[in-house]
SEKOLTOR-513347 format. One line per field, with one value per atom (N, C-alpha, C, O, CB): z, x, y; atom name. Coordinates in steps of 0.02 Angstrom, whole numbers, always signed. Last residue first. Glycine has a CB too. Example, Ala and Ser with C-alpha at 12.3 -4.5 7.8 and 13.67 -1.06 7.14 Angstrom:
% SEKOLTOR-513347
up [+354,+357,+394,+402,+286,+390,+390,+390,+423,+452] .
east [+642,+684,+645,+670,+704,+660,+615,+660,+712,+565] .
north [-112,-53,+2,+57,-30,-284,-225,-165,-166,-224] .
atom [N,CA,C,O,CB,N,CA,C,O,CB] .
//
This chain:
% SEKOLTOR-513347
up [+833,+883,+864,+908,+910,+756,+813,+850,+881,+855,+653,+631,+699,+688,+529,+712,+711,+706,+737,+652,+663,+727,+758,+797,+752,+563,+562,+636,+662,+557,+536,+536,+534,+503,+525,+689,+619,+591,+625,+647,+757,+698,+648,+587,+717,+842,+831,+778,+742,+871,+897,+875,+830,+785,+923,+877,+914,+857,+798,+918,+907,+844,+879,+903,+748,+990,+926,+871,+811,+926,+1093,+1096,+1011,+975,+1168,+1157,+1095,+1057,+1008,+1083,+1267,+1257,+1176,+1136,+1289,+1274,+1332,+1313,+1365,+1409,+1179,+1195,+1235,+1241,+1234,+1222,+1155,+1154,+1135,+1099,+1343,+1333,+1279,+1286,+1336,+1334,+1309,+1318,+1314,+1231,+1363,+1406,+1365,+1374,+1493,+1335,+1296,+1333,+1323,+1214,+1404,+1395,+1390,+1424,+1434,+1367,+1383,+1380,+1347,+1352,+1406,+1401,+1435,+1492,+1429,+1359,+1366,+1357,+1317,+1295,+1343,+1358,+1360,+1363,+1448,+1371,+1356,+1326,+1283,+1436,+1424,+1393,+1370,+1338,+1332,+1511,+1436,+1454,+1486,+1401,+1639,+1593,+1527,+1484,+1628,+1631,+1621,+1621,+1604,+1600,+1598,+1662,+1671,+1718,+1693,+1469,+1499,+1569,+1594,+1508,+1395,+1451,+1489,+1519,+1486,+1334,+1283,+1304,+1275,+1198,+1434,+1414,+1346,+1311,+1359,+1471,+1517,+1469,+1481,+1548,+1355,+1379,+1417,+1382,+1437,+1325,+1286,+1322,+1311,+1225,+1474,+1462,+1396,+1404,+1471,+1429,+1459,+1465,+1463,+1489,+1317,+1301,+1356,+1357,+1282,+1379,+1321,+1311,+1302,+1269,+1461,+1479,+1435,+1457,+1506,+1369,+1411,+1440,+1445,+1454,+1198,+1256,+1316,+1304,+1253,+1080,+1093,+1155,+1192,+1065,+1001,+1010,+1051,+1098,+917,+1015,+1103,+1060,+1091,+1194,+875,+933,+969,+946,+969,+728,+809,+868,+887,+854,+579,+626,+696,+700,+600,+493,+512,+585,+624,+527,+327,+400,+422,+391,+436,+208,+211,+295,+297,+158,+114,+185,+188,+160,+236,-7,+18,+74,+78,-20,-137,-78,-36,+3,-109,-211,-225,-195,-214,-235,-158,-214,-238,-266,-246,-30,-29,-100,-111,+14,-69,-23,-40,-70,+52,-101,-170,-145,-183,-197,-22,-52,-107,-156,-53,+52,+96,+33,+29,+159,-7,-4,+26,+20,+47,+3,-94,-47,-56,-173,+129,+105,+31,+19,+89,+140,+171,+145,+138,+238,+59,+28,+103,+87,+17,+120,+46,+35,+15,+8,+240,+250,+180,+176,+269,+224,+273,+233,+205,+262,+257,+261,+281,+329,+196,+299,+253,+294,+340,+194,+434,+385,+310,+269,+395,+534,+503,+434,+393,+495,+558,+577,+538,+521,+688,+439,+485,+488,+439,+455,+362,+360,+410,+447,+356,+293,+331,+347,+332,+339,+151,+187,+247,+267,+168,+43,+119,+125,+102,+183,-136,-74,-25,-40,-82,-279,-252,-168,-142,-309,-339,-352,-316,-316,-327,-268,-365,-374,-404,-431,-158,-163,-241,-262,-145,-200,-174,-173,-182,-104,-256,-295,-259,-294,-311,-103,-157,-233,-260,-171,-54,-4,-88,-110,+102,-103,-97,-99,-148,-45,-94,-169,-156,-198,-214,+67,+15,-49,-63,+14,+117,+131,+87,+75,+226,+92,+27,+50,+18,+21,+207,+156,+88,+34,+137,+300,+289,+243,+224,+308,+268,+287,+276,+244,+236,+276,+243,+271,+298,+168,+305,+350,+316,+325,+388,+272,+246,+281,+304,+218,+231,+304,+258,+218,+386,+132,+126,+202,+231,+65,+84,+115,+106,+74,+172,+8,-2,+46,+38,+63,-137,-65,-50,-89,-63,-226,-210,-131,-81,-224,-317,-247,-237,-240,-193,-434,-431,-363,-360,-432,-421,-461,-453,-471,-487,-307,-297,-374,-365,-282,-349,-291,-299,-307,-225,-423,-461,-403,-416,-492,-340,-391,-419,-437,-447,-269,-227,-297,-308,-194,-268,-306,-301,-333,-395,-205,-191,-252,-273,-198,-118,-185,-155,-98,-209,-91,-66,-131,-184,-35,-20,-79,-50,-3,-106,+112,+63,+0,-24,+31,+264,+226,+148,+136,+252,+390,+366,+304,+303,+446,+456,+487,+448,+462,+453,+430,+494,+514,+560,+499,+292,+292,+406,+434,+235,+282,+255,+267,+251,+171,+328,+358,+364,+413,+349,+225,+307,+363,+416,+336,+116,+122,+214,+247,+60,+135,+146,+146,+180,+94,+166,+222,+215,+265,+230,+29,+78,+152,+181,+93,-58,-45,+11,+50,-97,-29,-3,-5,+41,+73,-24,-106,-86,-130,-126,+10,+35,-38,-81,+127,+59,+10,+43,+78,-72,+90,+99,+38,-11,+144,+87,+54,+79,+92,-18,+162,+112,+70,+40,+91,+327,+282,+235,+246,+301,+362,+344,+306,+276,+286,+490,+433,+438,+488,+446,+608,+520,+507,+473,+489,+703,+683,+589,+542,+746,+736,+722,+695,+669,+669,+754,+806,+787,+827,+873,+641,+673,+707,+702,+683,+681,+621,+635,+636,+526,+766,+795,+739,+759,+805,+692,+756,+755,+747,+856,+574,+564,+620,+605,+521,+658,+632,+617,+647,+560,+717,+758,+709,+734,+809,+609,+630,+682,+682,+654,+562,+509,+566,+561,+427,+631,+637,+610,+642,+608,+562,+634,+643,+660,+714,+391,+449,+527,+543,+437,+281,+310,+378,+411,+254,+167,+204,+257,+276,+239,+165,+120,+164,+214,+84,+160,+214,+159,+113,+287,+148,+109,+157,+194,+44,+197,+220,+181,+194,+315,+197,+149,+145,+102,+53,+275,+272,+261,+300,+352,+296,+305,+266,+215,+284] .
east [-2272,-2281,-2341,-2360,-2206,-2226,-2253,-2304,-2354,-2203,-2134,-2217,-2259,-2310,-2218,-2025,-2062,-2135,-2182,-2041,-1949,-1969,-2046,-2092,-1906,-1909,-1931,-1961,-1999,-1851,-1858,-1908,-1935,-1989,-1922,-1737,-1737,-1829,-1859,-1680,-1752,-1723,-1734,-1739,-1632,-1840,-1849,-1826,-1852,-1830,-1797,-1854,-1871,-1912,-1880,-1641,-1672,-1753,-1757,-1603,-1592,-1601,-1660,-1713,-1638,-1589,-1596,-1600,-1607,-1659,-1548,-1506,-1524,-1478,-1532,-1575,-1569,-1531,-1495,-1557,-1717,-1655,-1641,-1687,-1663,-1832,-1820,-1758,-1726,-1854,-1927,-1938,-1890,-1897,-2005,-1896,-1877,-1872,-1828,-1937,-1986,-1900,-1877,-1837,-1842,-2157,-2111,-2050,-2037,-2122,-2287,-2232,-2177,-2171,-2278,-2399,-2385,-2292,-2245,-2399,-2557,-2474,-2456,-2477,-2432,-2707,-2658,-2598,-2581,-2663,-2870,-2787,-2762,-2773,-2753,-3017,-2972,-2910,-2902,-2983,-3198,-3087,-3071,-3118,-3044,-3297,-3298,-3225,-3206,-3308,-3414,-3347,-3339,-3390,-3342,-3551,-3524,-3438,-3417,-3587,-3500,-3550,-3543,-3522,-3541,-3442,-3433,-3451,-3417,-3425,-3539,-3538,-3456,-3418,-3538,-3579,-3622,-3599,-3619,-3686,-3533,-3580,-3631,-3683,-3552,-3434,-3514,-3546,-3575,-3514,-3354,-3386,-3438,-3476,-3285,-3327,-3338,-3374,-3431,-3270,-3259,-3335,-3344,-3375,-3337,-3148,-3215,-3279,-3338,-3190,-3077,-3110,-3148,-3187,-3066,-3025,-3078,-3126,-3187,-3064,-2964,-3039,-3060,-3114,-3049,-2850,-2887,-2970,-3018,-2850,-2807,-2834,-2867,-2911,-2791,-2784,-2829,-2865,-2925,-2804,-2739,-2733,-2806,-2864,-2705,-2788,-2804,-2792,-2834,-2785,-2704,-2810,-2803,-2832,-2882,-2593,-2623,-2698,-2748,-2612,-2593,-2548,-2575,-2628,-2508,-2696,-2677,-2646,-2661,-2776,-2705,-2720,-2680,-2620,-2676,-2794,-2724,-2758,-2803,-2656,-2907,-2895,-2828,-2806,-2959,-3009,-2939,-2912,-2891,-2909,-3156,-3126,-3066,-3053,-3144,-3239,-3189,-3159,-3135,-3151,-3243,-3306,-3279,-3327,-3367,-3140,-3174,-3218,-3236,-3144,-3110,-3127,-3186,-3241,-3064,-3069,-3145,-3182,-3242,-3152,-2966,-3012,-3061,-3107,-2994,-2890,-2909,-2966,-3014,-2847,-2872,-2903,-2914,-2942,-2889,-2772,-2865,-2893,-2951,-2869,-2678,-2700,-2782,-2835,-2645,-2638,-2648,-2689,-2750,-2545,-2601,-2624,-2684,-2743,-2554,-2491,-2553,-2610,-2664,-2550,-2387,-2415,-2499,-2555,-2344,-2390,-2387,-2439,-2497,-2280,-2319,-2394,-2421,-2471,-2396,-2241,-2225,-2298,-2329,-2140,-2258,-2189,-2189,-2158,-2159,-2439,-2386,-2312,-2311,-2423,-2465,-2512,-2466,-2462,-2589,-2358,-2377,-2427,-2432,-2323,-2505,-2464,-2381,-2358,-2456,-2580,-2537,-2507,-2492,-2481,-2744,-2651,-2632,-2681,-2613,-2881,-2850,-2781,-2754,-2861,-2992,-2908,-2911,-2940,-2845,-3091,-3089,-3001,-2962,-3138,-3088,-3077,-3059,-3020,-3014,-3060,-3137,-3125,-3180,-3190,-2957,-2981,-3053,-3094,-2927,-2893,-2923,-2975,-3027,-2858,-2854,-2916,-2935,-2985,-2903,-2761,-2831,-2889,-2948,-2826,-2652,-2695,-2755,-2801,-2651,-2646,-2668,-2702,-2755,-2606,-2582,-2649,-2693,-2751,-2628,-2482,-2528,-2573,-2610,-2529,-2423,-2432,-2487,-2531,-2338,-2421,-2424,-2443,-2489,-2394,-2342,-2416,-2439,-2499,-2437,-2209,-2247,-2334,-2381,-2228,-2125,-2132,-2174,-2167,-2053,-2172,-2183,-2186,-2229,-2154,-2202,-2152,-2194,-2247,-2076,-2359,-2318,-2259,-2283,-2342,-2517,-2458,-2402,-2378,-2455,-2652,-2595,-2553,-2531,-2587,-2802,-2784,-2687,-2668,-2810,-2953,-2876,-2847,-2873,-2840,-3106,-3087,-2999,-2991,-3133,-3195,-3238,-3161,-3166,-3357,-3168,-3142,-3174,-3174,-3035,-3121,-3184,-3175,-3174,-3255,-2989,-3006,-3065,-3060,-2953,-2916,-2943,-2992,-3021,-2871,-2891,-2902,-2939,-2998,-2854,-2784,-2839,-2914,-2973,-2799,-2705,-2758,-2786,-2843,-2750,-2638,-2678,-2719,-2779,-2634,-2553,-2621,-2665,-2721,-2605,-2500,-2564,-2606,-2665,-2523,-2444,-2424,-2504,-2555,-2391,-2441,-2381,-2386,-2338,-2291,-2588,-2555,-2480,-2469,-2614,-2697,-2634,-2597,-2583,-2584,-2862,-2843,-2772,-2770,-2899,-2897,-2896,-2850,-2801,-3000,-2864,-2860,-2853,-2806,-2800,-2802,-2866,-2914,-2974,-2911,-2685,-2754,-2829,-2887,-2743,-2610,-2607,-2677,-2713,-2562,-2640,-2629,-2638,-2679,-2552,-2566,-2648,-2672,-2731,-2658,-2443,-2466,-2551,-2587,-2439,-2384,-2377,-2435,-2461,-2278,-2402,-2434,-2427,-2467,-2412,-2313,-2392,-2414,-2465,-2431,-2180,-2185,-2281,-2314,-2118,-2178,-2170,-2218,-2265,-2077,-2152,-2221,-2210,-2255,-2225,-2158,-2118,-2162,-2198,-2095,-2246,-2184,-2154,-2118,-2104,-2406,-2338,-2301,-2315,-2304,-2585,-2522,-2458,-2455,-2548,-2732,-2661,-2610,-2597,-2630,-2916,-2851,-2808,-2821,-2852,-3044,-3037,-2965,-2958,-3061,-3071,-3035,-3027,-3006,-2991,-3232,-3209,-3128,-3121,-3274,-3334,-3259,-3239,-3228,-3190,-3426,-3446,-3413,-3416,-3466,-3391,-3415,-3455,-3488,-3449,-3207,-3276,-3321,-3301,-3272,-3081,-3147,-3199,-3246,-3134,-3020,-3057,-3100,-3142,-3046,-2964,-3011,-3059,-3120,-2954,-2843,-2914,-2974,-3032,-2894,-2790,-2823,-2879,-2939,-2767,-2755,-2783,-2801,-2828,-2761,-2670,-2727,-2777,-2831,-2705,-2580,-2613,-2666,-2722,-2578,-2517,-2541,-2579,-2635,-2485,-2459,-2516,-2550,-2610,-2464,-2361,-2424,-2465,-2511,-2428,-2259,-2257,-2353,-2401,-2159,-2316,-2263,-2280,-2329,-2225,-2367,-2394,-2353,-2358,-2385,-2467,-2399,-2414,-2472,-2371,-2604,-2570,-2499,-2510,-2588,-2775,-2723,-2667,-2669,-2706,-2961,-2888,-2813,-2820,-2889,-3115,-3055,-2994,-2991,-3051,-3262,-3238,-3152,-3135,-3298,-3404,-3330,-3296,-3296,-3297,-3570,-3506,-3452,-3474,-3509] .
north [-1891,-1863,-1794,-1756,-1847,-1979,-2005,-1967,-1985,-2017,-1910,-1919,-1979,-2012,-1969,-1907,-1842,-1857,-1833,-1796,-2021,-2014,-1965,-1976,-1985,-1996,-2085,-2067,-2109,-2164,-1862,-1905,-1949,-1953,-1904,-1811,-1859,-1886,-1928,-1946,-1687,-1669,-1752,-1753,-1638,-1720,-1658,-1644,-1602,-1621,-1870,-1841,-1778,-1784,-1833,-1926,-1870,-1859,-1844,-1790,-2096,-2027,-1979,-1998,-2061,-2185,-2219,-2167,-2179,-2264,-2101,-2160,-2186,-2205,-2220,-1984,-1988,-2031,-2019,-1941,-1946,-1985,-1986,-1988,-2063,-1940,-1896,-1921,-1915,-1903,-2022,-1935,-1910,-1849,-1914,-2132,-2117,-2031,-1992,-2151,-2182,-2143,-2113,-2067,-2188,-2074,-2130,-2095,-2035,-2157,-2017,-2033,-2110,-2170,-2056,-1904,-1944,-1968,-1930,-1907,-1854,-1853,-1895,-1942,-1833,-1775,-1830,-1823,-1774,-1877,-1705,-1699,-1748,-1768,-1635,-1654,-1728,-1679,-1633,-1806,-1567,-1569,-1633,-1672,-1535,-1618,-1533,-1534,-1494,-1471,-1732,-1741,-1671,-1657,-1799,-1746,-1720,-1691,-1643,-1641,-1897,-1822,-1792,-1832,-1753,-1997,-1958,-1896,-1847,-1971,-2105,-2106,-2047,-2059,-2199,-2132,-2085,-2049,-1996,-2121,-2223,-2232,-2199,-2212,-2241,-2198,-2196,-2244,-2289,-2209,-2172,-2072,-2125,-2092,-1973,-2281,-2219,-2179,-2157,-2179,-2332,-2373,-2304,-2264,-2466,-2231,-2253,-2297,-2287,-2299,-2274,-2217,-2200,-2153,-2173,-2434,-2398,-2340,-2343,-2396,-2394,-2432,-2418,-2390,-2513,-2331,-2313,-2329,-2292,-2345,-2439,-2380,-2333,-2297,-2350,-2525,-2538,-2481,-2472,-2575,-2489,-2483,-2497,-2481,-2419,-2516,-2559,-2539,-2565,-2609,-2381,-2380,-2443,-2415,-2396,-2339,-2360,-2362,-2344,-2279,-2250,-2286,-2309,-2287,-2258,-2274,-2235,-2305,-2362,-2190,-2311,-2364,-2307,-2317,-2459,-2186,-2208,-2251,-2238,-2130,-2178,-2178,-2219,-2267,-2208,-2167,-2172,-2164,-2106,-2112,-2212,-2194,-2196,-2248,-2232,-2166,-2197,-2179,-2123,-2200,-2052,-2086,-2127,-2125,-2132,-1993,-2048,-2085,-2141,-2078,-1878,-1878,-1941,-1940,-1878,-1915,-1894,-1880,-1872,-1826,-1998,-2025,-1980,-2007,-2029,-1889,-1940,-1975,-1988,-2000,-1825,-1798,-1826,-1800,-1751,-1906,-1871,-1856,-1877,-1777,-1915,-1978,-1957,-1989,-2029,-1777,-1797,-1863,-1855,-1825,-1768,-1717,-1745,-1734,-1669,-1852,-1867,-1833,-1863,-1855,-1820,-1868,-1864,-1881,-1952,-1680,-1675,-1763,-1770,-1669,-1723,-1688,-1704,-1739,-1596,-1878,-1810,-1802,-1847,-1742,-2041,-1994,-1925,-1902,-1988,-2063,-2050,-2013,-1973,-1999,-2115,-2134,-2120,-2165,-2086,-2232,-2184,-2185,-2230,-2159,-2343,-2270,-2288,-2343,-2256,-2416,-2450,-2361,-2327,-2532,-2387,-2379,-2399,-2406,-2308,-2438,-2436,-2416,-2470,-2470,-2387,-2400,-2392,-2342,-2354,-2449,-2426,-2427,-2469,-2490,-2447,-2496,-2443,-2398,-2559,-2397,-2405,-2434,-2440,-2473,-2409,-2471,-2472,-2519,-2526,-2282,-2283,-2332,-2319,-2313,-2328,-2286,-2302,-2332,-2198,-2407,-2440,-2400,-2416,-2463,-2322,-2378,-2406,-2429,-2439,-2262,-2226,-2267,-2251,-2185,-2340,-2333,-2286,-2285,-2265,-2370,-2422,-2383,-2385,-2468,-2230,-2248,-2323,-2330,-2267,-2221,-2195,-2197,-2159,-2187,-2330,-2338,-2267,-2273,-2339,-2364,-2399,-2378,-2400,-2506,-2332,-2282,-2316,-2289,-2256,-2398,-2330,-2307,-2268,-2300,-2588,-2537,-2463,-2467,-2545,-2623,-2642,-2585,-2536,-2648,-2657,-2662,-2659,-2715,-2720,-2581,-2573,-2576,-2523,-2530,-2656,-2642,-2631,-2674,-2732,-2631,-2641,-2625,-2578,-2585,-2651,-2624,-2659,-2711,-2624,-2764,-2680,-2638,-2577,-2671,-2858,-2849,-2759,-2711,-2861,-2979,-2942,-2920,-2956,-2993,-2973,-2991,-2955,-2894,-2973,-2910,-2988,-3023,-3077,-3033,-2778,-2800,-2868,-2871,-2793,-2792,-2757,-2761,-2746,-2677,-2913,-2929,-2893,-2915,-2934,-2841,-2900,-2910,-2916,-2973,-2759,-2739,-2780,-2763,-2711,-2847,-2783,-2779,-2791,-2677,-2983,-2923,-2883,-2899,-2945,-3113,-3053,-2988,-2956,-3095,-3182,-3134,-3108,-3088,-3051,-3303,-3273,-3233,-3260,-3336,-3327,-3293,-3268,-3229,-3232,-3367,-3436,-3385,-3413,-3477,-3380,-3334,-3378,-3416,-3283,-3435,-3460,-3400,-3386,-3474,-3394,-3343,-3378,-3362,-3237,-3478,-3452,-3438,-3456,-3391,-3461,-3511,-3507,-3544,-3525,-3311,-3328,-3398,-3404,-3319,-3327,-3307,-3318,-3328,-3262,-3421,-3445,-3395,-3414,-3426,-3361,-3405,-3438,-3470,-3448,-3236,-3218,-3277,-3275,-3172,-3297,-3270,-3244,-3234,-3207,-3344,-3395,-3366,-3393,-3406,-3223,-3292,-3318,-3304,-3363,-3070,-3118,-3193,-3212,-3093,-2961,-2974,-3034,-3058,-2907,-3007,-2977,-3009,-3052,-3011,-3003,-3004,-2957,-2906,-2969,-3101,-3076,-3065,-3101,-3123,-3095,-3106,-3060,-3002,-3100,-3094,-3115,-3152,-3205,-3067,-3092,-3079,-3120,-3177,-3066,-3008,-3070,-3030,-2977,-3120,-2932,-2937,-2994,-3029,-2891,-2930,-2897,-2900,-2848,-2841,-2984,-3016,-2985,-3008,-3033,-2982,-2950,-3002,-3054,-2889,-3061,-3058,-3021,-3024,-3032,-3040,-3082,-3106,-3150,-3092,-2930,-2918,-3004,-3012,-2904,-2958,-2913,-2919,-2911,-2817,-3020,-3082,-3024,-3033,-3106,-2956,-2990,-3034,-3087,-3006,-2868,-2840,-2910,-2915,-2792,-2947,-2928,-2897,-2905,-2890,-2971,-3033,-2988,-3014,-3098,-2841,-2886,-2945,-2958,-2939,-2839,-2797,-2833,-2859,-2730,-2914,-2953,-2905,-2940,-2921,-2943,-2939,-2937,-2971,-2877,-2915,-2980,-2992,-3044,-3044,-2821,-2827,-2878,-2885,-2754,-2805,-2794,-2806,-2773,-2726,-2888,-2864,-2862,-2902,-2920,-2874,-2882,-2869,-2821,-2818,-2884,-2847,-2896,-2956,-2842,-2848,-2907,-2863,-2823,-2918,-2854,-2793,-2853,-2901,-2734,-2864,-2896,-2859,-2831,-2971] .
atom [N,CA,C,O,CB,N,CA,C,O,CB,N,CA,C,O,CB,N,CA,C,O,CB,N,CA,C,O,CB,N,CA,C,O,CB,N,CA,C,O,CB,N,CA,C,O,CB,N,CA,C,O,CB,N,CA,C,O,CB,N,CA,C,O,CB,N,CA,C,O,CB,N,CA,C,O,CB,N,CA,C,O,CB,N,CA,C,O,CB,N,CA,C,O,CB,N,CA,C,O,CB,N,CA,C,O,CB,N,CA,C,O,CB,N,CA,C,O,CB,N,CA,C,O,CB,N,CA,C,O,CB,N,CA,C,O,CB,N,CA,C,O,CB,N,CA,C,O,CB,N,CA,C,O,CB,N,CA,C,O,CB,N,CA,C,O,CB,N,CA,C,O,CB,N,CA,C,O,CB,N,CA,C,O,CB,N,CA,C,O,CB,N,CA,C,O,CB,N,CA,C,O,CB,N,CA,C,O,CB,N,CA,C,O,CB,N,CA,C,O,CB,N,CA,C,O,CB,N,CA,C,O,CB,N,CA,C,O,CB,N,CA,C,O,CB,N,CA,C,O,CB,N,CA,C,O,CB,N,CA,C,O,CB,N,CA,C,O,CB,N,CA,C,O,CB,N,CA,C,O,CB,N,CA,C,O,CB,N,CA,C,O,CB,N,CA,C,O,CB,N,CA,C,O,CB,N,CA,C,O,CB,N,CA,C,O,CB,N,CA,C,O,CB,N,CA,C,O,CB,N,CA,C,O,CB,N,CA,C,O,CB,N,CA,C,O,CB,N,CA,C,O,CB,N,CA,C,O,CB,N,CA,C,O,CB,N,CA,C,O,CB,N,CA,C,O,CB,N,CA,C,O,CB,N,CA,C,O,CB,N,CA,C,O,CB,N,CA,C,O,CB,N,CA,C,O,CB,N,CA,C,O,CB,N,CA,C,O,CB,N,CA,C,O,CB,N,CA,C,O,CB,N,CA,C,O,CB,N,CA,C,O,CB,N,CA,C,O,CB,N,CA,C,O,CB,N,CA,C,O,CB,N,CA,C,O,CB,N,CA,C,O,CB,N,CA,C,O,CB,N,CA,C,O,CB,N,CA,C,O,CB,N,CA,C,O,CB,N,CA,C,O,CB,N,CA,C,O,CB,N,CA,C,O,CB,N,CA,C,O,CB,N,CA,C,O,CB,N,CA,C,O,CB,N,CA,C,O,CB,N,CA,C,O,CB,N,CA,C,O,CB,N,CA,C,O,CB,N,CA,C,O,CB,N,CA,C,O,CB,N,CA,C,O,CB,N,CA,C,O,CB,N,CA,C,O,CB,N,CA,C,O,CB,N,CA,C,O,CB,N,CA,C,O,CB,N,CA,C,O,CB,N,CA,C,O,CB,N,CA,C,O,CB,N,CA,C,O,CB,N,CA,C,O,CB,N,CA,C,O,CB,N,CA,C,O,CB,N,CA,C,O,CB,N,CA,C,O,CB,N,CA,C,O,CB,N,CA,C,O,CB,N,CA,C,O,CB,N,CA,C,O,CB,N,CA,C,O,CB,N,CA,C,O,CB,N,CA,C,O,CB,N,CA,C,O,CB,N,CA,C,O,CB,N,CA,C,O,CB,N,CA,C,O,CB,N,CA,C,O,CB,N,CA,C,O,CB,N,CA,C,O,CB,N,CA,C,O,CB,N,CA,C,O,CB,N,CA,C,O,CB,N,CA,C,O,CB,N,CA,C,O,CB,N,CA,C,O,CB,N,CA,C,O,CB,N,CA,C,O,CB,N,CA,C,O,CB,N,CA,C,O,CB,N,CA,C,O,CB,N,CA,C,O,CB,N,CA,C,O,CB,N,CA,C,O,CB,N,CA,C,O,CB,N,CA,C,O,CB,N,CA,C,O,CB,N,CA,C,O,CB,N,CA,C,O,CB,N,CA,C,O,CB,N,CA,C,O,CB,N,CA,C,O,CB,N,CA,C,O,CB,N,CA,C,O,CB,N,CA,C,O,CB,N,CA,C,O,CB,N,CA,C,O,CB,N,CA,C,O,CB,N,CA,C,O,CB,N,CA,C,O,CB,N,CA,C,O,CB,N,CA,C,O,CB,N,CA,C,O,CB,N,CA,C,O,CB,N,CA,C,O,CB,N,CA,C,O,CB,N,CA,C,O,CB,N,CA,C,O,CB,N,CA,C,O,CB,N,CA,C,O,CB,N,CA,C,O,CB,N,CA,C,O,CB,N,CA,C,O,CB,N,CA,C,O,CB,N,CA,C,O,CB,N,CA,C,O,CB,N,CA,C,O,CB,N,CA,C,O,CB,N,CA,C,O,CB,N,CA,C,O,CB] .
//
């Protein structure tokens, strides 16, 4: 059993924590966000008995083998990095870090320390996605040699909210 902690408690969080739900190897142990109101509504939602607003005392206080990191972008960095220290699995909410440097240091504290560090991927829940996984660890594929996909969003083709190429809130999508 995978004794899962959730760190940020915002609109993602609720979908991590329905999907974590349904396993039958993860329990979630405990929520935390800087905002009480908004982590007791949520741990309280999801039937989450341990509620913290401050990560470290949770990572510290929470018997927990793993961390799911919903919290804004730029805090999955330095979290993800106290959890490794604390011994705990990460999960990240995409993006995994700001730019290469912090991803770079967060892998290599992960393998320093035995610990898994991994980025939650766009479309993993996609239908079409899961399908072509049942397909190919079906068999009913043959051996799989290549995959090519294309990646079709407006955001890409328009520069209504900030051009991809030059702003990075965008870049690390792609």
């Amino acid at each position: 059993m995978v004794k899962l902690a959730v760190i940020g408690t915002g609109g993602m969080a609720n979908n991590h924590a329905q999907n974590f739900s349904k396993m039958n190897n993860c329990t979630l142990v405990a929520g935390c966000d800087i905002d009480a109101e908004k982590v007791g509504a949520f741990c309280e939602k999801h039937g989450i008995d341990e509620v913290y607003t401050d990560y470290g005392k949770m990572l510290t206080e929470v018997d927990c083998d793993a961390v799911t990191i919903v919290t804004p972008d730029a805090f999955h960095h330095s979290i993800a990095l106290d959890a490794i220290k604390a011994g705990k699995h990460v999960l990240c909410e995409k993006p995994l870090a700001m730019k290469y440097e912090e991803a770079a240091e967060m892998s290599d504290a992960a393998n320093e320390a035995g610990v898994i560090n991994m980025v939650n991927f766009s479309y993993r829940n996609s239908s079409a996605i899961q399908k072509a996984a049942q397909l190919a660890a079906a068999g009913e594929l043959g051996v799989v040699r290549h995959a090519y996909a294309y990646y079709l969003q407006s955001w890409l083709a328009q520069d209504a909210w900030g051009f991809w190429e030059t702003d990075p809130k965008w870049l690390w999508r792609l």
